[in-house]
VOPAGU-2260 file (C-alpha; in pm, 1 decimal, decimal comma):
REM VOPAGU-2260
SITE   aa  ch    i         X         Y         Z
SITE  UNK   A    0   -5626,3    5136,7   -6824,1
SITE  UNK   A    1   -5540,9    4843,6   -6574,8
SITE  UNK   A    2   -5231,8    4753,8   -6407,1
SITE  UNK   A    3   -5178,8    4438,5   -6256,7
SITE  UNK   A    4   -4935,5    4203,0   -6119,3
SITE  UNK   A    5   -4775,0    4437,6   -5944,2
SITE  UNK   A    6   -4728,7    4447,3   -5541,1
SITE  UNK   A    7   -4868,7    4754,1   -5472,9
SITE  UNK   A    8   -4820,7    4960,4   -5151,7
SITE  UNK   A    9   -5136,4    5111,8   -5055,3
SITE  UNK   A   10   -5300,0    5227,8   -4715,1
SITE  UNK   A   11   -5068,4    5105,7   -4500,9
SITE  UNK   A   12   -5055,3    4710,6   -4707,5
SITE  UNK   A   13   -4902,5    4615,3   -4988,7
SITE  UNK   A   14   -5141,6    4440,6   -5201,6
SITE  UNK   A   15   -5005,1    4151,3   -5352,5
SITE  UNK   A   16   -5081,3    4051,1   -5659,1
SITE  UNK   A   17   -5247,9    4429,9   -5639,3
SITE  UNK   A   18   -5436,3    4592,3   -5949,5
SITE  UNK   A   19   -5456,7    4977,6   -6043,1
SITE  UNK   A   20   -5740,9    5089,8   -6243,0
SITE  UNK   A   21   -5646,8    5453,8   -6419,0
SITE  UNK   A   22   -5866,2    5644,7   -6562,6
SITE  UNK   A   23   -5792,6    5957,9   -6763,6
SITE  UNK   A   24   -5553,8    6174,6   -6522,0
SITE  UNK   A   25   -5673,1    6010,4   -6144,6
SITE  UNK   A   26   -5695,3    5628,8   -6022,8
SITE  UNK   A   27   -6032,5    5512,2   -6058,6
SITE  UNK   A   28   -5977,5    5231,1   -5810,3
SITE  UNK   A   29   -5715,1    5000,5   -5690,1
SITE  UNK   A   30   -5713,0    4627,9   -5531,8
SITE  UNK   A   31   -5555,0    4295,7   -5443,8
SITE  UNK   A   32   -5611,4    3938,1   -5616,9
SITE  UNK   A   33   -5756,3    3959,8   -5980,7
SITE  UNK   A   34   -5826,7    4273,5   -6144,5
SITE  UNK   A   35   -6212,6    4399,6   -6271,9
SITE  UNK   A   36   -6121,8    4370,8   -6648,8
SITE  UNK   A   37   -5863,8    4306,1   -6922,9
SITE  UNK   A   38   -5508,8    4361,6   -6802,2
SITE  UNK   A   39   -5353,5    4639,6   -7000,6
SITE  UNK   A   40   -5019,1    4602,5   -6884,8
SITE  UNK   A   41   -4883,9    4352,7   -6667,4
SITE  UNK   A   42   -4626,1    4475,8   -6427,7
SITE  UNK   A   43   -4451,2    4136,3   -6349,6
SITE  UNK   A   44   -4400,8    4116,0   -5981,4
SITE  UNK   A   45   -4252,4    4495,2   -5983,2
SITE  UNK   A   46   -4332,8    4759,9   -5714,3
SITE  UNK   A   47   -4601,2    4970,8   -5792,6
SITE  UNK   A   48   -4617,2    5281,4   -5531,4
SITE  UNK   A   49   -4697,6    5642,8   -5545,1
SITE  UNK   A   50   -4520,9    5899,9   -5771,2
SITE  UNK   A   51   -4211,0    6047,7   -5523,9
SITE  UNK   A   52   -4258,9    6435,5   -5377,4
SITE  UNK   A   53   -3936,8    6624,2   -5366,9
SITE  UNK   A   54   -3996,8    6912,2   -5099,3
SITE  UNK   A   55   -3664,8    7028,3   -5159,3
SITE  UNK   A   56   -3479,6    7083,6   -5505,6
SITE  UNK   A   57   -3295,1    7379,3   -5690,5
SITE  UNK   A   58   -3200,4    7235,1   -6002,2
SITE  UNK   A   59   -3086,7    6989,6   -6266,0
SITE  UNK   A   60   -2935,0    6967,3   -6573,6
SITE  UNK   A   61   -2777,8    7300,9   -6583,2
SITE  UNK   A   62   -3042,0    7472,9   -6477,1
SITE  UNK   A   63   -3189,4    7638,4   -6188,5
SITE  UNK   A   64   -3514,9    7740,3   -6005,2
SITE  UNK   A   65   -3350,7    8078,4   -5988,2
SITE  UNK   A   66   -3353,8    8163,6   -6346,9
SITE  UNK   A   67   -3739,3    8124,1   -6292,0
SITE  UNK   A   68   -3817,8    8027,6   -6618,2
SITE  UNK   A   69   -4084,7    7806,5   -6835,7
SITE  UNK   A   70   -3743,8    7609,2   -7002,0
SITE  UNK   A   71   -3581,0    7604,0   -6652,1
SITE  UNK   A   72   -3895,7    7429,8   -6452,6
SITE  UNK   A   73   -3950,4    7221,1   -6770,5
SITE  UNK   A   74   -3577,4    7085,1   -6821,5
SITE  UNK   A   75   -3535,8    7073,7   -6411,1
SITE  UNK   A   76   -3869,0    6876,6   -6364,7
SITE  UNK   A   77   -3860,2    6646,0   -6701,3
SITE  UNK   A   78   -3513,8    6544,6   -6540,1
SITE  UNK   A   79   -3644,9    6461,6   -6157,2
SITE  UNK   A   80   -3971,2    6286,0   -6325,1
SITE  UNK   A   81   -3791,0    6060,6   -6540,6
SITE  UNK   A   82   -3634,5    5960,5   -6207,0
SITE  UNK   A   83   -3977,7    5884,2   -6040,3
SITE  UNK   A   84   -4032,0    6240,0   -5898,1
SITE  UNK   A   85   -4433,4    6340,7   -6009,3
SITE  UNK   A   86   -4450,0    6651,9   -5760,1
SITE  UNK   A   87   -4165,2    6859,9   -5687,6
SITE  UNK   A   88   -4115,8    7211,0   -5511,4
SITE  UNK   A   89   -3918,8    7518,4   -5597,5
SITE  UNK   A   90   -3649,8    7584,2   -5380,5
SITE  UNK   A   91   -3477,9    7925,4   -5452,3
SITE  UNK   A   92   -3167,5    8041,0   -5297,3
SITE  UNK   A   93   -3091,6    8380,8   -5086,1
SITE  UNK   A   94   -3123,2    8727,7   -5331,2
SITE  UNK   A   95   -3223,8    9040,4   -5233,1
SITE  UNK   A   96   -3644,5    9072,7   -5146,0
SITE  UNK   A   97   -3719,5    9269,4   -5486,6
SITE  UNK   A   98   -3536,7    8964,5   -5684,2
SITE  UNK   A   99   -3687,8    8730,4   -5458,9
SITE  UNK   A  100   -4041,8    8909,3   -5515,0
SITE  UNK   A  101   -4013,4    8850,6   -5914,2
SITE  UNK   A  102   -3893,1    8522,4   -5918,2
SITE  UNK   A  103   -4206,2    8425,5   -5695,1
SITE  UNK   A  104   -4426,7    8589,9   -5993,3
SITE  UNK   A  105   -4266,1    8407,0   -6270,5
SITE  UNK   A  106   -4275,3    8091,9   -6117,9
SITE  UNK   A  107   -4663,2    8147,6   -5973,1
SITE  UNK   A  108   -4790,4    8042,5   -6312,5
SITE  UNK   A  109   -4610,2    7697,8   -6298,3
SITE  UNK   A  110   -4749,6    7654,5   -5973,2
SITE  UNK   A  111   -5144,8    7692,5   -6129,7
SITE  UNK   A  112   -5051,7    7516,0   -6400,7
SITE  UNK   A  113   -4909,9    7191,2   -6204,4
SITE  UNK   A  114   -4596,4    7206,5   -6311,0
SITE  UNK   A  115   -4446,4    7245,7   -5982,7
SITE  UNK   A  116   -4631,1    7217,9   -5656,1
SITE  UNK   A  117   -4536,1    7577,8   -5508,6
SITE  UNK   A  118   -4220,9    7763,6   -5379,5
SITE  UNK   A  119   -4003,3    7745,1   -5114,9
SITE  UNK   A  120   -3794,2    8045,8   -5019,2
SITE  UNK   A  121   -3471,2    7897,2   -4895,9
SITE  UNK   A  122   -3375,5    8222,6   -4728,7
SITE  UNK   A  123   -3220,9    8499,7   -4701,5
SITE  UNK   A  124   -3372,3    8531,0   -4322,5
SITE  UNK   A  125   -3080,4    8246,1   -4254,2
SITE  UNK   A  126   -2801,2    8235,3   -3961,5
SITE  UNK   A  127   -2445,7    8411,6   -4138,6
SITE  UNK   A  128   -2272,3    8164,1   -3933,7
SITE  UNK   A  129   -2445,6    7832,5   -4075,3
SITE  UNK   A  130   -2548,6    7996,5   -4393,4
SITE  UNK   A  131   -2368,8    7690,9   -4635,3
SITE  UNK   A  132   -2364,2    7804,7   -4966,9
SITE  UNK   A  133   -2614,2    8090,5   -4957,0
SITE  UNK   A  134   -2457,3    8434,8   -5039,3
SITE  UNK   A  135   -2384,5    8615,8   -4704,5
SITE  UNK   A  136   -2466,1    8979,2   -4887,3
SITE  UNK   A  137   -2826,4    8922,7   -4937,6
SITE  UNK   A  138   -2878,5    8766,7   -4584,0
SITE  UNK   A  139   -3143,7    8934,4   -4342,1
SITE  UNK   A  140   -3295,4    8910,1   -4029,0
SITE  UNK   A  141   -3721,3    8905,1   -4111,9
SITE  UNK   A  142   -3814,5    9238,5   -4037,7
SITE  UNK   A  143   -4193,1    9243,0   -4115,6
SITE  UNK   A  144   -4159,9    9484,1   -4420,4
SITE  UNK   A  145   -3970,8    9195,1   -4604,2
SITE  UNK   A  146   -4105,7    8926,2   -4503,9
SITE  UNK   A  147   -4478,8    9091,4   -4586,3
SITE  UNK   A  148   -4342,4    9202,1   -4938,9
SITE  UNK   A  149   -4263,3    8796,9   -5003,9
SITE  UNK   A  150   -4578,6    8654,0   -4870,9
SITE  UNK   A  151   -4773,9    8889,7   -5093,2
SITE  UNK   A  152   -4534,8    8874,1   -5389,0
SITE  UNK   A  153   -4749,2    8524,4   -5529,0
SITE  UNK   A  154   -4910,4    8393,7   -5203,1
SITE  UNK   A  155   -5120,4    8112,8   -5444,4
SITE  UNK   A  156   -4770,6    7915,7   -5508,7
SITE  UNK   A  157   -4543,1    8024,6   -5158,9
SITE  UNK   A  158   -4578,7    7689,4   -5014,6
SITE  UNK   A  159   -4263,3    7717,4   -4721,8
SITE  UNK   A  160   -4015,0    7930,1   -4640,2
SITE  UNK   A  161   -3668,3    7824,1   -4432,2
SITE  UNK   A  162   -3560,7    8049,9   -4124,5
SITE  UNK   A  163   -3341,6    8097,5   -3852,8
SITE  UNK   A  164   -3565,0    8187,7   -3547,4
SITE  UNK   A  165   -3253,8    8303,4   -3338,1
SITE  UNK   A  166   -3275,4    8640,9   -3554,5
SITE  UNK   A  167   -3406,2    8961,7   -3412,4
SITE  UNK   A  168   -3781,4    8906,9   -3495,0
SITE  UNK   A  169   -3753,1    8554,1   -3573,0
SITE  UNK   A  170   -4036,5    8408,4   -3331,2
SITE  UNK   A  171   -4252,8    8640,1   -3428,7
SITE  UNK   A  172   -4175,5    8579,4   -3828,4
SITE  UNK   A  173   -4227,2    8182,1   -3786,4
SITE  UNK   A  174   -4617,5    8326,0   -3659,1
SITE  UNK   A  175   -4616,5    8549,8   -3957,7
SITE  UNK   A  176   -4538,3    8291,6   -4203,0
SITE  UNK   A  177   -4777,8    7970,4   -4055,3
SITE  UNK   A  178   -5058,1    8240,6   -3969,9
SITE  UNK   A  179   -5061,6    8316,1   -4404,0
SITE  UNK   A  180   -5117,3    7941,7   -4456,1
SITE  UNK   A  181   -4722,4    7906,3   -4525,4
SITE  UNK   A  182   -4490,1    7605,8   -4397,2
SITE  UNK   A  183   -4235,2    7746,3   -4157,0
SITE  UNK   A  184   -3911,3    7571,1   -4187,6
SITE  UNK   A  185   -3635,1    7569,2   -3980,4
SITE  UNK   A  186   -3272,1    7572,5   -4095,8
SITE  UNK   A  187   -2974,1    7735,1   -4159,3
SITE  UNK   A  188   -2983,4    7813,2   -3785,0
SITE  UNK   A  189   -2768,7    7903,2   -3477,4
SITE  UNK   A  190   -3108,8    7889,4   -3268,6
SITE  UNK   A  191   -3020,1    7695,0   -2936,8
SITE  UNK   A  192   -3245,7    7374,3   -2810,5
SITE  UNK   A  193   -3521,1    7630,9   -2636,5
SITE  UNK   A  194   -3531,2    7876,4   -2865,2
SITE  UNK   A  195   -3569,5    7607,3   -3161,3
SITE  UNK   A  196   -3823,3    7441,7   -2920,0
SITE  UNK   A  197   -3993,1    7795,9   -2906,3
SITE  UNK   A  198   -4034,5    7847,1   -3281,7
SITE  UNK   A  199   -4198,7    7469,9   -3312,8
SITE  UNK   A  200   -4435,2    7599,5   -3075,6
SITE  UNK   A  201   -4508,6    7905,4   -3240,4
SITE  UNK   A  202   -4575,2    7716,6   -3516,7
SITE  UNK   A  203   -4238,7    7536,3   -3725,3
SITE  UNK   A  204   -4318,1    7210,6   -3862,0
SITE  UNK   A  205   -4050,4    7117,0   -4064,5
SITE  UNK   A  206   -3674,8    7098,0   -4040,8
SITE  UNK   A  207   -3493,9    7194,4   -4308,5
SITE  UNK   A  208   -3229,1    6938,8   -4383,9
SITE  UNK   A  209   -3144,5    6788,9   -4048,1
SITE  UNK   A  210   -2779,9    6821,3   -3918,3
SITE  UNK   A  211   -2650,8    7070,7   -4205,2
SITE  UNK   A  212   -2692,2    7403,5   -4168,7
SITE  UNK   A  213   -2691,0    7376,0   -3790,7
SITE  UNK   A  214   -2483,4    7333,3   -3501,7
SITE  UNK   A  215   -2332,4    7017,9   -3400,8
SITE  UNK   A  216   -2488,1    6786,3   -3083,6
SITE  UNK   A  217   -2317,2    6802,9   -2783,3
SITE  UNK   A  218   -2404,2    6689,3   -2436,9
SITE  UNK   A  219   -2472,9    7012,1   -2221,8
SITE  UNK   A  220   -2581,4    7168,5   -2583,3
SITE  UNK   A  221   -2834,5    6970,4   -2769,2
SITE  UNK   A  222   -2937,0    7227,2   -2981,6
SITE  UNK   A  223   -3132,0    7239,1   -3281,6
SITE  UNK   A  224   -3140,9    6871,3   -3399,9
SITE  UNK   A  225   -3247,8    6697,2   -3127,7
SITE  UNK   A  226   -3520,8    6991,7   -3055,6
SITE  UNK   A  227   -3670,5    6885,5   -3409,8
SITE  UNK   A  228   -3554,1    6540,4   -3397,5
SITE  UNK   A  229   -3769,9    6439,7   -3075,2
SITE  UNK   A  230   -4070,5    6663,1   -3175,9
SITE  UNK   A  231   -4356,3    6471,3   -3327,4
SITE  UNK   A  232   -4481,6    6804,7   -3508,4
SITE  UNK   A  233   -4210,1    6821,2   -3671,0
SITE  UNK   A  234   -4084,9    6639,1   -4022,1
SITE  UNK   A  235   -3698,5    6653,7   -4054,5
SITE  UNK   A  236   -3573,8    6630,7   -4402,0
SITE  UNK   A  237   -3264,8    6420,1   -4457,7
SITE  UNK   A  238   -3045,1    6433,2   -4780,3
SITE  UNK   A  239   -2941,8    6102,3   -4835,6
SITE  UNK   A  240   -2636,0    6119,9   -5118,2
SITE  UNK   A  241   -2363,2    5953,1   -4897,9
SITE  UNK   A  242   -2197,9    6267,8   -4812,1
SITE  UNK   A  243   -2412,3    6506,7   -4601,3
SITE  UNK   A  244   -2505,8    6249,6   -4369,5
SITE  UNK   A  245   -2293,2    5939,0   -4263,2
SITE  UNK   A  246   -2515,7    5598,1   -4318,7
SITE  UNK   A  247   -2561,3    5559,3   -3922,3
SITE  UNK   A  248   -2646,7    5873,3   -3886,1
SITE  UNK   A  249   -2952,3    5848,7   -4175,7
SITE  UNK   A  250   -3049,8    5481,4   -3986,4
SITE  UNK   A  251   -3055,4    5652,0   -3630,3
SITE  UNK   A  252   -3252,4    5948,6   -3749,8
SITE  UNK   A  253   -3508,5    5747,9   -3919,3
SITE  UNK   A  254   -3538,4    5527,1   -3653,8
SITE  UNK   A  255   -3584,6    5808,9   -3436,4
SITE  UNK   A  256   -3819,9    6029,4   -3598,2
SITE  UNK   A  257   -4065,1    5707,3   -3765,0
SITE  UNK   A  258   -4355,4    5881,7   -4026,0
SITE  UNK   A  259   -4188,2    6232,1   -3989,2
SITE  UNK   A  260   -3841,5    6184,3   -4204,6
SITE  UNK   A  261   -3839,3    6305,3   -4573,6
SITE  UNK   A  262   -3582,8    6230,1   -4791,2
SITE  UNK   A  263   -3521,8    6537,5   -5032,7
SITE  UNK   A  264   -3260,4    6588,1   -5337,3
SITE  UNK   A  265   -3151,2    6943,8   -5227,0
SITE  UNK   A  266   -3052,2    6875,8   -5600,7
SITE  UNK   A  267   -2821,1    7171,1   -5772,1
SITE  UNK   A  268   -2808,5    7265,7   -6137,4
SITE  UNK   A  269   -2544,3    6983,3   -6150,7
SITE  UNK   A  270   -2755,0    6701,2   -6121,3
SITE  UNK   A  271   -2768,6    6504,5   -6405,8
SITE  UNK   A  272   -2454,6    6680,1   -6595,6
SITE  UNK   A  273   -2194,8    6565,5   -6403,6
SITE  UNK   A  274   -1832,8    6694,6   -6286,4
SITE  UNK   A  275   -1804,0    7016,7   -6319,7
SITE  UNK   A  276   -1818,2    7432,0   -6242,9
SITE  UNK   A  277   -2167,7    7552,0   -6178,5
SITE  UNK   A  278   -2381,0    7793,5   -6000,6
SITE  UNK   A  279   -2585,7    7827,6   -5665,9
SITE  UNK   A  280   -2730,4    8153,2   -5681,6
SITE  UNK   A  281   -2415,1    8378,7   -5777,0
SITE  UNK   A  282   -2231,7    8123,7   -5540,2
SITE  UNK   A  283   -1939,2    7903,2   -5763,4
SITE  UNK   A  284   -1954,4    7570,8   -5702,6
SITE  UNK   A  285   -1704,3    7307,3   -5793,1
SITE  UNK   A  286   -1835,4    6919,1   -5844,4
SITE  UNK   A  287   -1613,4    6639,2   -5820,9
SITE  UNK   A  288   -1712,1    6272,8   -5805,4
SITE  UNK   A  289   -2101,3    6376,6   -5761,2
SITE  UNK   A  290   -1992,1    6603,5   -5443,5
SITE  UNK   A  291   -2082,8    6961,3   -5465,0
SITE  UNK   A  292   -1865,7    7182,0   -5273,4
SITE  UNK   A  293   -1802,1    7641,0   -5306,2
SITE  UNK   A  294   -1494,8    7682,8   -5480,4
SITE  UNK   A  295   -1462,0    7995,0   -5241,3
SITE  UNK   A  296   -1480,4    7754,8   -4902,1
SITE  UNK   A  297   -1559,7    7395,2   -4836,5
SITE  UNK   A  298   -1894,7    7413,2   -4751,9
SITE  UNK   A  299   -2134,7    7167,9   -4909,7
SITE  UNK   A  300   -2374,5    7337,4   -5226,1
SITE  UNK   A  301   -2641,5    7119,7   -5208,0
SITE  UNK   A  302   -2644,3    6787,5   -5426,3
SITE  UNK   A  303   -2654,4    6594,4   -5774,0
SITE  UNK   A  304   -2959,1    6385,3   -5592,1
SITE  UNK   A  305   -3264,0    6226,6   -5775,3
SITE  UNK   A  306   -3507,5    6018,1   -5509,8
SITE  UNK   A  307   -3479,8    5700,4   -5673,7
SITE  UNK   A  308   -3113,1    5745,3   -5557,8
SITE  UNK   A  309   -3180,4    5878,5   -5241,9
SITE  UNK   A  310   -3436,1    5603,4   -5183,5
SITE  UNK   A  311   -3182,7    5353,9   -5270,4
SITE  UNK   A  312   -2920,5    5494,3   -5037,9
SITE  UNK   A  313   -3184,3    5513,7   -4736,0
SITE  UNK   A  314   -3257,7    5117,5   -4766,9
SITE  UNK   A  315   -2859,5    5062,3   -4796,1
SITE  UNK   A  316   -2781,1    5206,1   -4485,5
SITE  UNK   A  317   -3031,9    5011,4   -4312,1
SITE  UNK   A  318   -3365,6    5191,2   -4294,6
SITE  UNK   A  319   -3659,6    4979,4   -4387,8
SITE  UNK   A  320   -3786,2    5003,7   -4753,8
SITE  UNK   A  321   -4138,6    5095,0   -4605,5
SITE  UNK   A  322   -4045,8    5363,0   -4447,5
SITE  UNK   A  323   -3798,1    5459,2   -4683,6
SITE  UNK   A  324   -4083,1    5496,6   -4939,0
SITE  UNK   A  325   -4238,1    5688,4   -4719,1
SITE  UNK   A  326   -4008,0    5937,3   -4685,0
SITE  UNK   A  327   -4028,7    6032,9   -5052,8
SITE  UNK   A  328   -4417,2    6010,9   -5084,5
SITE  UNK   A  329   -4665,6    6034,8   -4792,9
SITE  UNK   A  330   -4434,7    6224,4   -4526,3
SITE  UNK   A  331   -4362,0    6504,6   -4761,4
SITE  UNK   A  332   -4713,4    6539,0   -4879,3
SITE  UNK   A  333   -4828,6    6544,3   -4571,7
SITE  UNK   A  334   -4549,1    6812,1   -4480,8
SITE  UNK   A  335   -4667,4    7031,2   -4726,3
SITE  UNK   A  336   -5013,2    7021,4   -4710,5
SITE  UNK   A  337   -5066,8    6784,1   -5049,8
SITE  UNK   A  338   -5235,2    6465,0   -4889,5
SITE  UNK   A  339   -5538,0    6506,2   -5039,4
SITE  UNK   A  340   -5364,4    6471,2   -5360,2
SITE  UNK   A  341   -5035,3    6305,1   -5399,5
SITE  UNK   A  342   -4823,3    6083,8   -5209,0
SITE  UNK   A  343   -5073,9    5778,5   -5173,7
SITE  UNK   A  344   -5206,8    5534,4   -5419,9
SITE  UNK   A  345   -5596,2    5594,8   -5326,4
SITE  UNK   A  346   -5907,7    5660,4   -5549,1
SITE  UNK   A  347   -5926,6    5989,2   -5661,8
SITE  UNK   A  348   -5605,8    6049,6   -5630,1
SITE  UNK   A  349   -5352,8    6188,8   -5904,7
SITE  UNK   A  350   -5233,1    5854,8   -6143,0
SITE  UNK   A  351   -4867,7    5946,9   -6039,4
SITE  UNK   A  352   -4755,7    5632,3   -5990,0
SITE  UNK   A  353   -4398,2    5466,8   -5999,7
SITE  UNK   A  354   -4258,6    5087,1   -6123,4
SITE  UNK   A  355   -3955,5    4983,0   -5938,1
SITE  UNK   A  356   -3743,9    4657,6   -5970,5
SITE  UNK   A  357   -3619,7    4421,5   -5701,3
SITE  UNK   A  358   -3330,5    4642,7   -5691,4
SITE  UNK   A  359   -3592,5    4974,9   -5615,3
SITE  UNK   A  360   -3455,8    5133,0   -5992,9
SITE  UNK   A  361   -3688,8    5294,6   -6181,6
SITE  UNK   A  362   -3867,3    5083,4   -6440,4
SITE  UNK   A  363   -4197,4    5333,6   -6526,0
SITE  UNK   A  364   -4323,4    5613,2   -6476,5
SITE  UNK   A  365   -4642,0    5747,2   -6525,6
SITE  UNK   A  366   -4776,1    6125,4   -6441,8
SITE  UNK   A  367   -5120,2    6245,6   -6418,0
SITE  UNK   A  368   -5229,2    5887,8   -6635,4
SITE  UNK   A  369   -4989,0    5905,0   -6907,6
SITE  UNK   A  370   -4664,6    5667,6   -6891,5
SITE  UNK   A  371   -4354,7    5893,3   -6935,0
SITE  UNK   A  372   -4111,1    5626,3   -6897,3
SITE  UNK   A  373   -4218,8    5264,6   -6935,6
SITE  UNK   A  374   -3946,6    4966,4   -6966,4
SITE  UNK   A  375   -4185,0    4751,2   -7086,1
SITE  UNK   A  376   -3876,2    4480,6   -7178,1
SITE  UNK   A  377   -3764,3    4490,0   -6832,5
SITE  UNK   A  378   -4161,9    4523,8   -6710,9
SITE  UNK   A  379   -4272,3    4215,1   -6957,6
C-alpha cells in the first residue's frame, strides 16, 4: 500500500510531497517527491506523522486500567486509538501490593500480545502530602519486600513505576527499580531540589507529570521541578488539558526542557463519557465541564485527555508544532525504551501512522498497517 501527497515528518524533515510505502504490519520504505508505484491513497496535502505514545493513561470510557481486564484495555485503547494514540501504557493507581501484584498478571498478557506497551505502577510508594487523588490508606514507603514482590509480579510488561525518593528507602528503591530494567519515575513527591537531584543520579529519568504532585517553586526552595526541569536525563511529562498547567507555564517548560517534554493524557475513566461521577481507584471523582476533581477534596483526578487534544492545546499556547509532535511520539518512546519501534516514521518500523488536517484533528488512523479510522471525504 502507498501513501502519498502527504507532508510527512520523518528524521528530523518533513518530506514534502513525502510517500509511505506499507507493507503488511511495518513501513517498507518512505520518501519525498514521487512515490515508487501506484498511489493507493492520496492524502491531499495532510500531515502524515507517527502513531502518538501515551506514557501515561488510566482510563476511558468508563473504564479503567484497574479493573485489569481484556474488555477494559480493549474499550480504553479502541477509544485513545481512534484519537491517534497506536501505543499506550497502563497506568494503575495506589492498592495494596497483593492487588497491585494481580493486576500486573492480568494485564501481562496484553502487554505480549501488543495491546498495550507495558505497565506503569503509579504508586503507592508516593508522598501523603502530594498524593492527589491516590488513596492515602494503601500508601507506602518502598521497603524492599514490596517493592521486590511488584517487580517480580510480571517483570515482561512493568515498564515504570512513579516514586517519591524523600521516603525512608527511597534512593535506594529508584536503584532497585532502574537496576531490573524498569523506568524510575519521579512524582507525587515532597523530595527537596538535592534529594530529587540525588535520585536522577541514582538513576530517575522521568518526571512524572511536572508541577502536580509536587511542591511549588520558590526562590530559596527550588525543589523538585526545576531539579528535573534543568536535567537533560530527564523527560518531564506535561498534561496539557488547560487546567493542570496554565498555557505559559506549558510554553516555558517546553522551551526549557527542548526533546525531553512528553505530553501525556493522565486520562480517567471519564474520558470520552463526559460530565459526570466516576472512579479513580476507590477514590470518587466528580467531572464538570471536562475537569476532574475528588468529590472528598479539590484535588485534581487526573483528566478526560486524548493526545490529539493535548497536541492541539500544546501548539495553542505557543509551543512549536514540531516539537509539539514530538512530545507525543519520539520523546515518549524514547522515555520508555520503545525507539526501536514506535514513535518515528522509519523503515522497519511499526505502520502506526497518523493523518492530521491543517487544524492538527485527526483525519486517519492506521495501526500496525490496517486503517482504523480513515476520512477519506475529508482526505480526498
Amino acid at each position: 500500500m502507498i501513501l502519498a501527497g502527504a507532508r510527512i515528518v520523518a528524521g528530523g524533515r518533513i518530506l514534502a510531497p513525502g510517500w509511505v510505502r506499507v507493507d503488511g504490519p511495518c513501513i517498507a520504505e518512505f520518501g519525498e517527491g514521487p512515490p515508487p508505484g501506484p498511489v493507493d491513497q492520496d492524502l491531499a496535502n495532510r500531515w502524515l506523522v507517527p502513531g502518538f505514545v501515551d506514557m501515561h493513561a488510566h482510563g476511558a470510557v468508563g473504564h479503567s486500567f484497574d479493573e485489569a481486564d481484556a474488555a477494559a484495555v480493549a474499550a480504553i485503547t479502541g477509544h485513545h486509538l481512534a484519537h491517534g494514540t497506536t501505543t499506550m501504557v497502563a497506568s494503575l493507581v495506589s492498592a495494596p501490593i497483593d492487588v497491585l501484584e494481580h493486576r500486573l498478571r492480568s494485564l501481562a498478557p496484553h502487554v505480549t500480545s501488543g495491546a498495550l506497551a507495558g505497565v506503569h505502577l503509579e504508586g503507592p510508594f508516593l508522598s501523603a502530602g502530594h498524593r492527589g487523588a491516590h488513596d492515602p490508606r494503601h500508601l507506602q514507603p518502598p521497603r524492599p519486600a514490596a517493592l521486590d514482590r511488584l517487580l517480580s509480579a510480571a517483570p515482561a510488561a512493568l515498564r515504570m513505576i512513579t516514586l517519591a525518593p524523600e521516603l525512608p528507602g527511597g534512593l535506594d528503591a529508584v536503584e532497585r527499580v532502574t537496576g531490573a530494567g524498569v523506568v524510575a519515575a519521579v512524582g507525587h513527591t515532597s523530595a527537596d531540589y538535592e534529594t530529587t537531584r540525588a535520585a536522577v543520579d541514582r538513576g530517575a529519568s522521568v518526571a512524572t507529570h511536572l508541577y502536580n504532585g509536587m511542591p511549588p517553586i520558590l526562590g530559596r526552595a527550588p525543589g523538585p521541578v526545576i531539579a528535573l526541569a534543568d536535567d537533560e536525563r530527564v523527560v518531564v511529562e506535561l498534561i496539557a488539558d488547560g487546567f493542570h498547567l496554565h498555557e505559559a507555564t506549558l510554553r516555558r517548560t517546553a522551551a526549557a526542557a527542548v526533546g525531553r517534554f512528553s505530553l501525556v493524557t493522565d486520562a480517567m475513566a471519564a474520558t470520552g463519557c463526559g460530565d459526570g461521577d466516576y472512579l479513580l481507584g476507590e477514590q470518587r471523582v466528580r467531572v464538570t465541564d471536562g475537569r476532574a476533581r475528588l468529590v472528598d477534596g479539590d484535588s485534581l483526578a487526573g483528566s478526560t485527555l486524548t493526545l490529539d487534544h493535548a497536541l492541539r492545546t500544546a501548539v495553542r499556547a505557543g509551543v512549536s508544532f514540531r516539537a509539539a509532535l514530538a512530545a507525543v511520539t519520539e520523546t515518549p518512546a524514547r522515555a520508555l525504551g520503545l525507539a526501536e519501534h514506535s514513535g518515528t516514521i522509519a523503515s522497519g518500523r511499526a505502520a502506526d501512522l497518523v493523518v492530521l488536517d491543517g487544524e492538527h484533528t485527526v483525519r486517519g488512523v492506521m495501526h500496525r498497517g490496517e486503517w482504523v479510522q480513515n476520512d477519506r471525504a475529508a482526505l480526498g
